[in-house]
C-alpha angles and dihedrals in degrees: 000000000000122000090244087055092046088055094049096054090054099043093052084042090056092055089059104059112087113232109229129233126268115281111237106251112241090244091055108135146064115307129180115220142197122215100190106188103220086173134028144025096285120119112289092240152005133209128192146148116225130176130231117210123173091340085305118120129211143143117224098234101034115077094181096052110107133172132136119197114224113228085255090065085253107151134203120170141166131188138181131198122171105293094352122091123173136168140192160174140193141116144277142223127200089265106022144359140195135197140146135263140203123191146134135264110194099305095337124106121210138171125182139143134276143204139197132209120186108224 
């Protein structure tokens, strides 16, 4: 066979394979967390529910809110409300997580910790 041949077997081999679906991710599921402020004028604290789905996070009434979670637990998330802006990053466990943010309320910055709890 030619190697144009050989590349086009393949090639019509691949389009045959159906993809799968996206695995759910091992932190799927609702979880409650704590934004404590250590520094800054920002609110002392922050409470909020937000949902995992296939590694993917969101809260259901916040459109700007944005995280994924790595297979690893690894977690990386960003959310904006109005005036107010944070980001952060930690890990979780299969039950709970913790990290640390930094944002911005008005003119204020602020940095502080987090933890997660699944419900």
């Amino acid at each position: 066979m030619t190697a144009l041949s050989v590349c086009l077997v393949l090639a019509g081999s691949h389009l045959v394979i159906p993809r799968q679906a996206v695995a759910a991710s091992h932190f799927d599921g609702t979880w409650n967390l704590i934004f404590v402020t250590q520094r800054g004028a920002c609110d002392p604290t922050y409470n909020f529910t937000v949902d995992v789905l296939n590694g993917n996070v969101s809260h259901p009434n916040i459109l700007t809110f944005r995280g994924h979670v790595a297979p690893s637990g690894a977690v990386h998330a960003s959310v904006r409300v109005g005036q107010k802006y944070a980001s952060g990053s930690g890990r979780l466990s299969v039950m709970s997580g913790q990290g640390v943010w930094s944002g911005s309320s008005g003119g204020s910055r602020c940095t502080g910790a987090w933890t997660a709890q699944r419900n």
